[in-house]
C-alpha positions as CSV (number, residue, x, y, z in Angstrom):
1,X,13.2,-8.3,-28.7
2,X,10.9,-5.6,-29.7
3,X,7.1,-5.8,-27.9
4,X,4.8,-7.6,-29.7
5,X,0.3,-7.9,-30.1
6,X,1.0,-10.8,-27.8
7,X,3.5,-9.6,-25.0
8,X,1.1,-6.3,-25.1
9,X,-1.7,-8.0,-24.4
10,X,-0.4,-9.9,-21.9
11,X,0.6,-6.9,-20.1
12,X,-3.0,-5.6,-20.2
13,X,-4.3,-8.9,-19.4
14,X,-1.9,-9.2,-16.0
15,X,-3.3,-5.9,-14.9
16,X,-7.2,-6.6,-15.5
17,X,-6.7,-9.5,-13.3
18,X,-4.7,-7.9,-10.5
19,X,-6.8,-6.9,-7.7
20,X,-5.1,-3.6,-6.5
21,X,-4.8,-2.3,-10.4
22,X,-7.1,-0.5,-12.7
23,X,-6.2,0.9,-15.9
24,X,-7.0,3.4,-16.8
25,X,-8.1,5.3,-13.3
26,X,-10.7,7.2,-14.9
27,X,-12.5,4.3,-15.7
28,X,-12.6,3.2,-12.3
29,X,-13.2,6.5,-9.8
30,X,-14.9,9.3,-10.5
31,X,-12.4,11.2,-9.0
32,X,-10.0,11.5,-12.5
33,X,-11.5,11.7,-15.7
34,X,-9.4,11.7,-19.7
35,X,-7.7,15.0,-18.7
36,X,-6.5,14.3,-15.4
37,X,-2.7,14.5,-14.8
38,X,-2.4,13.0,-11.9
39,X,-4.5,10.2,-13.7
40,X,-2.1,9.7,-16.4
41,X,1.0,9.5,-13.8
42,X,-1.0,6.8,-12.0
43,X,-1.5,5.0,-15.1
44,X,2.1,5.0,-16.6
45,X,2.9,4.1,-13.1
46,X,0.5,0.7,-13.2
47,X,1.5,-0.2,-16.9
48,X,5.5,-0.1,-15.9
49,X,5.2,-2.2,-13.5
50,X,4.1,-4.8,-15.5
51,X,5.3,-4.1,-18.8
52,X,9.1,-4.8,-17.8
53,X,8.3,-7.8,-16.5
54,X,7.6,-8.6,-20.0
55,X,10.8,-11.1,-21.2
56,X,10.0,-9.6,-24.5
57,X,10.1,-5.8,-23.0
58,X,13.5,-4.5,-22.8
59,X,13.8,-0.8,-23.8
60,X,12.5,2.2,-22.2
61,X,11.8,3.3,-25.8
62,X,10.0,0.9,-26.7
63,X,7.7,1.4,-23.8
64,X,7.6,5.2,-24.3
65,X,6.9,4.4,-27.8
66,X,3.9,1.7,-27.6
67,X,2.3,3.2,-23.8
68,X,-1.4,4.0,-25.4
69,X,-2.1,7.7,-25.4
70,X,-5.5,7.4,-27.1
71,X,-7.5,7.8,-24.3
72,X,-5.8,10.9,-22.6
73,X,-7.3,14.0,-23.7
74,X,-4.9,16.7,-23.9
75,X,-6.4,20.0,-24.7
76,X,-7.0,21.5,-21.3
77,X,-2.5,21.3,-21.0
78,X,-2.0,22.8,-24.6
79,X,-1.4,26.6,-24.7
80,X,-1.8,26.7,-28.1
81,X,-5.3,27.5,-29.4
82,X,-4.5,27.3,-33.4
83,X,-4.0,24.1,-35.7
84,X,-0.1,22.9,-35.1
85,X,1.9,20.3,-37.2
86,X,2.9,18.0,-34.5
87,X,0.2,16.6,-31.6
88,X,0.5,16.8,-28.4
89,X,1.0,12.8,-27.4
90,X,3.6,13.1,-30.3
91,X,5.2,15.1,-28.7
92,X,4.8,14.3,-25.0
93,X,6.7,10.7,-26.1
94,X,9.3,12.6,-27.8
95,X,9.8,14.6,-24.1
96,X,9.5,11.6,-22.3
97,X,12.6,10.3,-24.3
98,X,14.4,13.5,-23.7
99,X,13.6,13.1,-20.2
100,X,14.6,9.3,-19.8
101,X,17.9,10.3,-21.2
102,X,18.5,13.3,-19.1
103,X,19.3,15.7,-22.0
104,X,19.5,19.4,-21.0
105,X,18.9,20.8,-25.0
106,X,16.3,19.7,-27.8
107,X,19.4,19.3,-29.9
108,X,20.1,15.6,-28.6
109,X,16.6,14.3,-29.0
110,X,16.7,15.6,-32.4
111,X,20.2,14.0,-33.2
112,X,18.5,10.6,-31.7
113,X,15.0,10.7,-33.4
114,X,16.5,11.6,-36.7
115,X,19.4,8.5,-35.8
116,X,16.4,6.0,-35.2
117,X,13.6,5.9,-37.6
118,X,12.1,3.1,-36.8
119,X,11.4,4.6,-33.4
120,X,10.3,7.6,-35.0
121,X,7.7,5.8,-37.1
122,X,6.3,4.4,-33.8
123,X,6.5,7.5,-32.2
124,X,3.8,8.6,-35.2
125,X,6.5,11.4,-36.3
126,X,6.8,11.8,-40.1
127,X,9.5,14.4,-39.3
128,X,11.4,15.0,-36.7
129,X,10.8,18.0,-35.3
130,X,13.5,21.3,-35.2
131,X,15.4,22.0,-32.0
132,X,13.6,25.6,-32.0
133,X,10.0,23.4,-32.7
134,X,10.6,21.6,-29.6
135,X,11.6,24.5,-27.4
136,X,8.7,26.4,-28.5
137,X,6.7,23.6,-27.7
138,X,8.1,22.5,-24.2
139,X,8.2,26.2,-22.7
140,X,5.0,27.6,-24.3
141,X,3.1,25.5,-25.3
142,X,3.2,22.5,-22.7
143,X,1.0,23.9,-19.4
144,X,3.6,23.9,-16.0
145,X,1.7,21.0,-14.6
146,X,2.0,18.9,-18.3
147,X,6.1,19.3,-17.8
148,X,6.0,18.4,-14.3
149,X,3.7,14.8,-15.5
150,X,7.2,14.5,-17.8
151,X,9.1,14.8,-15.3
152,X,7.3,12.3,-12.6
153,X,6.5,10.0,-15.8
154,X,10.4,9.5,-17.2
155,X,11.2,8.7,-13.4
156,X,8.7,6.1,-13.1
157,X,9.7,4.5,-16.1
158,X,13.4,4.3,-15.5
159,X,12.4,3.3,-11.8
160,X,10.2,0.6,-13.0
161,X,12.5,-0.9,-15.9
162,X,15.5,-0.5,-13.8
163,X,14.3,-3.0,-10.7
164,X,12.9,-5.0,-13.7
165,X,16.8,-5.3,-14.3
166,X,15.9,-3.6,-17.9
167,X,19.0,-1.1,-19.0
168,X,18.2,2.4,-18.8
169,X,20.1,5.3,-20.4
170,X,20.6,7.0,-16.7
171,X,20.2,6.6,-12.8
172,X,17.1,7.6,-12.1
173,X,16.9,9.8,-8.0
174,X,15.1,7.5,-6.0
175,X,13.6,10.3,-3.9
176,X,10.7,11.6,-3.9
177,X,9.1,14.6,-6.5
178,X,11.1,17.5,-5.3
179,X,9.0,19.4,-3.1
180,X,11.0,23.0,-3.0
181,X,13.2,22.2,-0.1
182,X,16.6,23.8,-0.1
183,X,17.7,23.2,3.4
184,X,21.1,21.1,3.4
185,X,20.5,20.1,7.5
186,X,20.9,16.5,8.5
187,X,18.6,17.3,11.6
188,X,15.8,19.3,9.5
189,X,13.8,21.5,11.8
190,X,9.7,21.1,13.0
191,X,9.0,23.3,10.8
192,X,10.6,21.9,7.6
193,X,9.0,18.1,8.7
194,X,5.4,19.6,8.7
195,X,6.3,22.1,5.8
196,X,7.6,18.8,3.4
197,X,4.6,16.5,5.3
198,X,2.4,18.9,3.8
199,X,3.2,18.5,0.1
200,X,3.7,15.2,0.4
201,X,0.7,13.8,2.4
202,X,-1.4,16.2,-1.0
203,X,0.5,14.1,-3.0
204,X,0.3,10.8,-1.5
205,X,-3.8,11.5,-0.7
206,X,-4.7,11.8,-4.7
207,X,-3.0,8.8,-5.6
208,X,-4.7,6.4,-2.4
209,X,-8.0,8.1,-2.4
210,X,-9.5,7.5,-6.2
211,X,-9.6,3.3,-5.4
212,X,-12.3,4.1,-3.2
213,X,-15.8,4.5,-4.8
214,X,-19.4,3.8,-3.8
215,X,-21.1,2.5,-7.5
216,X,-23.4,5.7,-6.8
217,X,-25.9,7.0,-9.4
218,X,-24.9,10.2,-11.7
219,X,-26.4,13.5,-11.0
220,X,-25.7,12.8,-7.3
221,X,-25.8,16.3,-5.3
222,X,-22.8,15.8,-3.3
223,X,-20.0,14.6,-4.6
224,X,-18.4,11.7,-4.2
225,X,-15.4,12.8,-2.5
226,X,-17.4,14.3,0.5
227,X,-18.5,10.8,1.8
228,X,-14.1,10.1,1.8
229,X,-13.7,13.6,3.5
230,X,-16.2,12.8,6.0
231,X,-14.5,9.3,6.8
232,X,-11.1,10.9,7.4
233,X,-12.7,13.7,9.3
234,X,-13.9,10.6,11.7
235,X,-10.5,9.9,12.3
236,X,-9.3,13.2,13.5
237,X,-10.8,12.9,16.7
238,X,-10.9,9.3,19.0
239,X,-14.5,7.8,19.3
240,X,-16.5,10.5,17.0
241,X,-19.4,8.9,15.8
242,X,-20.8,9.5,12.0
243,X,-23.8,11.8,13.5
244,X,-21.3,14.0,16.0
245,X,-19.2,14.1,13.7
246,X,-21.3,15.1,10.2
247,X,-22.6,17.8,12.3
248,X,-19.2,19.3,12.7
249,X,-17.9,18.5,9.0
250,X,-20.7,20.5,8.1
251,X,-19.2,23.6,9.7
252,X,-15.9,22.6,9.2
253,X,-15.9,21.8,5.5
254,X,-15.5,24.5,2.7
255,X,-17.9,22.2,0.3
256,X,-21.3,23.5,0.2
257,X,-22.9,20.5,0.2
258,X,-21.8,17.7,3.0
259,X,-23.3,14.3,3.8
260,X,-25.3,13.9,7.1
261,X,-24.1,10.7,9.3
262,X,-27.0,8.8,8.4
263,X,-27.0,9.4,4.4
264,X,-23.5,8.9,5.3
265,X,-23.5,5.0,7.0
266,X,-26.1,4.2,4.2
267,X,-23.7,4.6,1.7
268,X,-20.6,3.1,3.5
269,X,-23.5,-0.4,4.4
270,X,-24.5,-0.5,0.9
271,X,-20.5,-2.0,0.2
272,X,-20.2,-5.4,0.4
273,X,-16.7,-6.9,2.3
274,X,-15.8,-8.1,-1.1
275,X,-16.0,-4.6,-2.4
276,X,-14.2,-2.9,0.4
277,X,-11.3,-5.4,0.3
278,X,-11.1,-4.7,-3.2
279,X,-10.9,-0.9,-2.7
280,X,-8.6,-1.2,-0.1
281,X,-5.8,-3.7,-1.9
282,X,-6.5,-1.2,-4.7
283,X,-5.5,1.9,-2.4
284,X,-2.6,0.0,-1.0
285,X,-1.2,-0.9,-4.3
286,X,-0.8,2.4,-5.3
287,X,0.9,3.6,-2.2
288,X,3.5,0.9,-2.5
289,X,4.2,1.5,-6.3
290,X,4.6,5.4,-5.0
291,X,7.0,4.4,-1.8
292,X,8.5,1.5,-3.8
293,X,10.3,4.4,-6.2
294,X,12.6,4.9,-2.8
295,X,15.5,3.1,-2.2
296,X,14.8,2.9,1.3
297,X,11.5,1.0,1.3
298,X,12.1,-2.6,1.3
299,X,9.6,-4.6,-0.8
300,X,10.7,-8.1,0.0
301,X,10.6,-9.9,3.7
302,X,9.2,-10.2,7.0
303,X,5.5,-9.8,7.2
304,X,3.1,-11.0,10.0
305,X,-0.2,-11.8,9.9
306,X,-2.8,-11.8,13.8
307,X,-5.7,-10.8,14.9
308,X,-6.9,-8.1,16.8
309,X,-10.4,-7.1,18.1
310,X,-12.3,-4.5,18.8
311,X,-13.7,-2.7,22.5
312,X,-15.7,-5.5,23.7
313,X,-19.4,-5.5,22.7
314,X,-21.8,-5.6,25.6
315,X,-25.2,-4.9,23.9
316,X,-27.6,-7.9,22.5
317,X,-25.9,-9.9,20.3
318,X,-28.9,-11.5,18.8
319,X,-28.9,-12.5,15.4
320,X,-25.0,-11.4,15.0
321,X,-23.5,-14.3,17.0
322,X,-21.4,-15.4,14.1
323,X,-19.9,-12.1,14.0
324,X,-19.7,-11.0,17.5
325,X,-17.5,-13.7,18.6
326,X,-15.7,-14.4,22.0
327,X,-12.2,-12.8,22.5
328,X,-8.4,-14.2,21.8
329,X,-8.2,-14.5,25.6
330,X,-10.9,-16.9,26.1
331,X,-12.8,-14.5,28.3
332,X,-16.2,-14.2,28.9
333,X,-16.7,-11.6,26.8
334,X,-17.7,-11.0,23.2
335,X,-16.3,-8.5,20.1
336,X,-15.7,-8.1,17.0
337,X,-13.1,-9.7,15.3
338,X,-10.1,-8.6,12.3
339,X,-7.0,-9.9,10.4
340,X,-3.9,-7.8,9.0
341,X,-1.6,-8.5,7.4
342,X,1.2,-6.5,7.8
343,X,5.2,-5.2,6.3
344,X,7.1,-5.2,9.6
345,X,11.2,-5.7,9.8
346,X,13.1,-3.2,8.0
347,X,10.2,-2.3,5.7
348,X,7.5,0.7,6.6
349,X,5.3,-1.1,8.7
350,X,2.3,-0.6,5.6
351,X,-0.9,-2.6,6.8
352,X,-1.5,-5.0,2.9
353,X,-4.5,-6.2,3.6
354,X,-7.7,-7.0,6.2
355,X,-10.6,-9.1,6.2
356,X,-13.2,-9.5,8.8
357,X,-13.1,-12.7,10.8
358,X,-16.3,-14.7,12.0
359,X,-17.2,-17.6,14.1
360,X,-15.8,-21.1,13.6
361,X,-13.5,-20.1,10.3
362,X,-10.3,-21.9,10.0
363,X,-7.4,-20.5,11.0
364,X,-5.4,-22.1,7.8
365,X,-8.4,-20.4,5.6
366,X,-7.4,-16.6,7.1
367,X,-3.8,-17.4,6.5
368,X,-4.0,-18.4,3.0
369,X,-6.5,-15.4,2.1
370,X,-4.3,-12.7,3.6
371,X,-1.1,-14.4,2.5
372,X,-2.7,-14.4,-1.3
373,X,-3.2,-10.8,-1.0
374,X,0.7,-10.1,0.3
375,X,2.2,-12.0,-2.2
376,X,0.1,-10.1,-5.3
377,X,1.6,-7.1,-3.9
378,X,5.3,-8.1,-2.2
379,X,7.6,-10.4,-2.4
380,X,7.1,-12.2,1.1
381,X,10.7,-14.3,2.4
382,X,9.1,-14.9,6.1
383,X,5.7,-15.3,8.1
384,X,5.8,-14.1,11.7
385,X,2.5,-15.3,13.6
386,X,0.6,-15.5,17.3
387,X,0.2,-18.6,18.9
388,X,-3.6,-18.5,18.3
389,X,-1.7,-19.5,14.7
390,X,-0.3,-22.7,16.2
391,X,-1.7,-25.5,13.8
392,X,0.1,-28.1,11.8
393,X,-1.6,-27.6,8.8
394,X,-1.2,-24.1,8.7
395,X,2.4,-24.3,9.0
396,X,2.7,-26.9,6.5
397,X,1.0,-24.6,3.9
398,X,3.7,-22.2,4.7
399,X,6.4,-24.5,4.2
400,X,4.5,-25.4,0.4
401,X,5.2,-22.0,-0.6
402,X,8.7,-22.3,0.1
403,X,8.1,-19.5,3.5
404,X,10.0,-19.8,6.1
405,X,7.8,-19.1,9.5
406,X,8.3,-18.1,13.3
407,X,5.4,-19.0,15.7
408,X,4.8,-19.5,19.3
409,X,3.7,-22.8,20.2
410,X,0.7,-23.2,23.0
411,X,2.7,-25.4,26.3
412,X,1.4,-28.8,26.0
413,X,2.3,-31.7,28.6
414,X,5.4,-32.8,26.5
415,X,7.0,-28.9,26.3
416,X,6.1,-28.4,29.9
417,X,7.8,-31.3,31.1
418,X,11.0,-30.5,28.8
419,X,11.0,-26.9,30.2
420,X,11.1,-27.9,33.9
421,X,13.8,-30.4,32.9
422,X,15.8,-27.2,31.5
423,X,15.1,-25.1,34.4
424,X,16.6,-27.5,36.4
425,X,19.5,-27.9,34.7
426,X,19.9,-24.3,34.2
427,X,19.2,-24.1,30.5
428,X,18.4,-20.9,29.4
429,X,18.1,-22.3,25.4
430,X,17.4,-25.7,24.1
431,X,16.4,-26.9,20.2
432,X,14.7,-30.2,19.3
433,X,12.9,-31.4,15.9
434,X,9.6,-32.4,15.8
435,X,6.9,-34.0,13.7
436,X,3.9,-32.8,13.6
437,X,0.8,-35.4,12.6
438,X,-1.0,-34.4,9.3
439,X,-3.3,-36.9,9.3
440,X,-3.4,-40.0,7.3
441,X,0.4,-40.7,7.6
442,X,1.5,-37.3,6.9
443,X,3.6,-35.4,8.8
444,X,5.1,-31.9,9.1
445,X,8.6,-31.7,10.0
446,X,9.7,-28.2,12.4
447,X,11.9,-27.2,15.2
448,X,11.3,-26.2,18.7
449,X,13.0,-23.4,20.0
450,X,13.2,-22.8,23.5
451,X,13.7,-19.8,25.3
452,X,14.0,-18.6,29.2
453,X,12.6,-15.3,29.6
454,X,14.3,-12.4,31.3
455,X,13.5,-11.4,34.5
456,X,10.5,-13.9,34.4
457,X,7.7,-13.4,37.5
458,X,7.5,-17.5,37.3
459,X,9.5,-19.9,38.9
460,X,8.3,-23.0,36.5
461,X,8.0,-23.7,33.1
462,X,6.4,-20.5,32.1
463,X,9.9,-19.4,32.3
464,X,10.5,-20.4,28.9
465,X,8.5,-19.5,25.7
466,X,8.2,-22.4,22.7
467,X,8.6,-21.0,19.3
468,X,8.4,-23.2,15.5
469,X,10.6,-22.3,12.9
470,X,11.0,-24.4,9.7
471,X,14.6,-22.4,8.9
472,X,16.5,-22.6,12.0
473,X,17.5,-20.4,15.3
474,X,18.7,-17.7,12.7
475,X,15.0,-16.2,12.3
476,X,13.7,-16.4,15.8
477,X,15.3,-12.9,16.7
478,X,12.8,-11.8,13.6
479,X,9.9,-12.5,15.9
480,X,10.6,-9.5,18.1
481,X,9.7,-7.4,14.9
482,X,5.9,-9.0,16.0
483,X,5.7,-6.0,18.5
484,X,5.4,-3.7,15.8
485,X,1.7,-4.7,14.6
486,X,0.5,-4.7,18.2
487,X,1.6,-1.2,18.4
488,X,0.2,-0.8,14.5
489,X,-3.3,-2.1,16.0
490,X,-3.2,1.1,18.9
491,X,-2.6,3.8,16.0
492,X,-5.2,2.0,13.7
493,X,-7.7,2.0,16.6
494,X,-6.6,5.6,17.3
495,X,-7.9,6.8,13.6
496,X,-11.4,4.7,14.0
497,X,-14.8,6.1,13.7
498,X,-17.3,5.5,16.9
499,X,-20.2,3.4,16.1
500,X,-22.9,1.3,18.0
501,X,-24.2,-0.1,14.8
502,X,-24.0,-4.5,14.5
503,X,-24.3,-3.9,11.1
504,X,-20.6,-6.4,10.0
505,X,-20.0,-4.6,6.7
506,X,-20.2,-1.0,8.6
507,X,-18.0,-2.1,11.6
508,X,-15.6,-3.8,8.9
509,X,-15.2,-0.7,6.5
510,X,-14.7,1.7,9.6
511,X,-11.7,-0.4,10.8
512,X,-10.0,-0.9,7.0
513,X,-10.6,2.8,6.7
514,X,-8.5,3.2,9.6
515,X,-5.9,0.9,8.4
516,X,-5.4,2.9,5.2
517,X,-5.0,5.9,7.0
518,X,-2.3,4.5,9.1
519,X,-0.7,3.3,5.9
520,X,-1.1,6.5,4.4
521,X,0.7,8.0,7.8
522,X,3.3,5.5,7.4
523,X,4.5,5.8,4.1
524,X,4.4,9.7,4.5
525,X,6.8,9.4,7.3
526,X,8.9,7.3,5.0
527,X,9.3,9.8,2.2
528,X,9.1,13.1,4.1
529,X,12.5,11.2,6.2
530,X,13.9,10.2,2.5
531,X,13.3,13.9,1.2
532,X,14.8,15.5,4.0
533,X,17.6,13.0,5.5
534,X,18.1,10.5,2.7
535,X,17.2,8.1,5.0
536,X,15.1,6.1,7.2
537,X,14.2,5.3,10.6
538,X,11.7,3.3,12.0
539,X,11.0,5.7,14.8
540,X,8.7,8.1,12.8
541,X,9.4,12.3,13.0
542,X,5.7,12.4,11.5
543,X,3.3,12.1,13.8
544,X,-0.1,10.4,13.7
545,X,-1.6,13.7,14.1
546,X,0.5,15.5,12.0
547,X,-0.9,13.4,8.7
548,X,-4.6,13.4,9.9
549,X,-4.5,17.0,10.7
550,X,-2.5,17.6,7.2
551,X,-5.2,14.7,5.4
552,X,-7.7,17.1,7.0
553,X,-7.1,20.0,5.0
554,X,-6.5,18.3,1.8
555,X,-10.0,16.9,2.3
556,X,-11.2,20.5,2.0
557,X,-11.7,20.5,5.7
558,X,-10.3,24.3,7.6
């Protein structure tokens, strides 16, 4: 079924109300304008997504054929300065096609546009154009860079439409852009990591770092991109504040003009929470639409959603007391408060979203948010929570998605009586349904799990943990793949800017900051491993300071 005004429009429709999308990106940052490359790769990227999803959309032609071109302006890419028969998005569709198919001559595409005029009509070619045209116009007219967008564009596509389950004309190498490596070793070398870590982390940077923008008037002095610089420069170094550390970007940076930390917090407390969530689903979408082009990285499963907090506060909390709240421990203390959600299991461990968390908010209300979010961007099989988690109605909502879910359950009178019973009989597992009461004659149906603990310190019931499950003993070994966010929460903490301000929105945009770059760190392990092993392992050979240090220079820092 050929696309239609309707099924178009719905694909345009679909991405105007997806939160992590924007089409095109030079509408949205001012970091890419009509000419941008890298732009238009992120845009055929974002439409192909979508469009395959289409029922109606079921050829690769017909996408290469009907993607809008209007907008991209082409003349900076064309080595040609006099008047020419064909144009360049005429051509660039008919490359794309030659592409797709993997043809190594211009006389195949010929053969096929002159075989399909229909096509050819949609293509806007009254002619098809000679072999000796199309060489010409591929190897001196096109710019380097305007082939290499080809390239990267016909694999998108046939990634896209092929995990769509659409037919392509080829298998299209789910490895990343091919970075110059010749080394055959299965064990590559320091040296080749950081060497491939390097052109990869460029890479990954330009497509993360445009969703982030700060609404700022034009004829600004410095650019936009130095306030972004400045942020990741924060995280180069543990506990530098914005006025320490603008005072050393200012040497550091080859930009002539650099934000001081207080023009500098202005900007980042003029963002509303809404704004920086929306920046920062926007970033994450496009680095899993570039990681997703792997066959390692696993889109569907596990994820886990908690809590963490930051260093606790010990100033005057006056006036912030809904936002400075008491700790997960119960102490006596007070801090801030945030909520992850997070790809653990076999997939990169890619923080999806975070959101702030303040005083007396329902637990089920942070699980459905975050849990919106994932779902926009993953396909999500199973929950894994903490036990600060543990509430009927939360776990009933999981079970109303169709989710299946693995949480710890707090030790009431009932479980510690039937864990000293299994101590005593020696019981190192034991599995029991239970209801749990709704309210108003409603009840939610799970399973206990319990487990003794190795080499437990206790000699009572706190030798056994509780855990619910609404799919069986199968998933409980899943929950061990909980440790991984803890450790997630040390790195992100790690890549934090100091501060001392109260201010919620600052304290809230410094943390997701730091989530995005240990996204960004993650998901350059994952294709740096790909490029060089065809493979991945969860133990990174990336380090955390490899990608900062590497982020650093693209940033224009050194």
């Amino acid at each position: 079924m050929p696309p239609t005004q309707a099924s178009r429009r719905a694909v345009f429709r679909t991405i105007a109300t997806t939160s992590y999308s924007e089409w095109p990106v030079y509408d949205s940052t001012p970091l890419y304008d009509r000419n941008s490359l890298a732009g238009l790769e992120e845009d055929i990227r974002t439409v192909a997504a979508t469009w395959f999803d289409h029922e109606a959309h079921d050829s690769v032609a017909e996408f290469v054929a009907h993607y809008p071109l209007t907008y991209v302006e082409f003349h900076p890419h064309d080595r040609y300065s006099r008047a020419t028969r064909y144009e360049m998005a005429q051509l660039l569709r008919a490359f794309l096609l030659k592409e797709i198919h993997g043809w190594t001559h211009e006389t195949a595409l010929v053969t096929y546009l002159t075989q399909r005029p229909e096509l050819r009509a949609q293509l806007g070619l009254e002619t098809v154009p000679d072999q000796s045209t199309l060489w010409r116009s591929w190897h001196k007219r096109f710019a380097a860079d305007l082939r290499e967008t080809v390239e990267t564009a016909a694999r998108t596509i046939l990634i896209k439409a092929q995990d769509a389950g659409v037919a392509v004309p080829r298998e299209p190498t789910r490895t990343p852009r091919d970075h110059g490596n010749e080394s055959d070793e299965s064990d590559p070398d320091d040296q080749t990591t950081l060497e491939q870590a390097e052109k990869i982390t460029d890479h990954v940077s330009r497509i993360v770092f445009p969703a982030f923008s700060l609404d700022r008037g034009d004829g600004c002095e410095i650019h936009e991109n130095a306030y972004w610089d400045l942020q990741t420069y924060l995280g180069l170094r543990e506990r530098l504040a914005a006025n320490e550390g603008a005072r050393s970007f200012t040497y550091e940076s080859t930009r002539e003009r650099t934000p001081l930390g207080h023009a500098h917090r202005e900007q980042v407390r003029d963002l509303s929470i809404v704004k920086i969530r929306e920046m920062y689903r926007q970033a994450i979408g496009r680095l899993l639409n570039e990681v997703a082009e792997t066959e390692q990285f696993f889109r569907a499963g596990i994820v886990a959603i908690d809590i963490t907090e930051a260093d606790p506060f010990t100033g005057d909390r006056t006036g912030h007391e809904d936002e400075i709240i008491g700790t997960k421990e119960k102490t006596d203390e007070y801090a801030y408060q945030w909520a992850t959600v997070q790809l653990v299991g076999n997939a990169v461990p890619i923080v999806l979203d975070a959101r702030p968390v303040r005083k007396g908010e329902p637990r089920l209300e942070i699980v459905e948010d975050l849990l919106n979010s994932a779902e926009e961007m993953v396909h999500v099989d199973n929950v894994l929570m903490d036990r600060e988690f543990d509430s009927q109605h939360v776990l009933e909502m999981l079970s109303q998605r169709g989710l299946s879910y693995v949480v710890p359950k707090r030790m009431q009178t009932s479980e510690k009586a039937q864990a000293k019973r299994l101590l005593k009989r020696g019981k190192d597992r034991y599995e029991t349904d239970r209801k749990l009461h709704l309210g108003k004659n409603e009840w939610h149906e799970t399973t206990l799990i319990y487990r003794r603990k190795k080499n437990s310190e206790h000699d009572d019931h706190r030798q056994y943990s509780v855990f619910m499950t609404n799919r069986g003993t199968g998933h409980l070994t899943e929950y061990g793949y909980r440790w991984e966010i803890e450790s997630g929460y040390k790195s992100i903490k790690r890549f934090m800017a100091a501060t001392t301000s109260k201010d919620f929105g600052l304290r809230f945009f410094y943390f997701a900051f730091a989530c995005l770059l240990y996204s960004i760190w993650r998901a350059v392990d994952l294709l740096v491993q790909v490029e060089l092993t065809g493979e991945y392992e969860h133990s990174p050979i990336v380090t955390a300071d490899n990608t900062l240090t590497l982020l650093k220079k693209e940033t224009g820092i050194g």
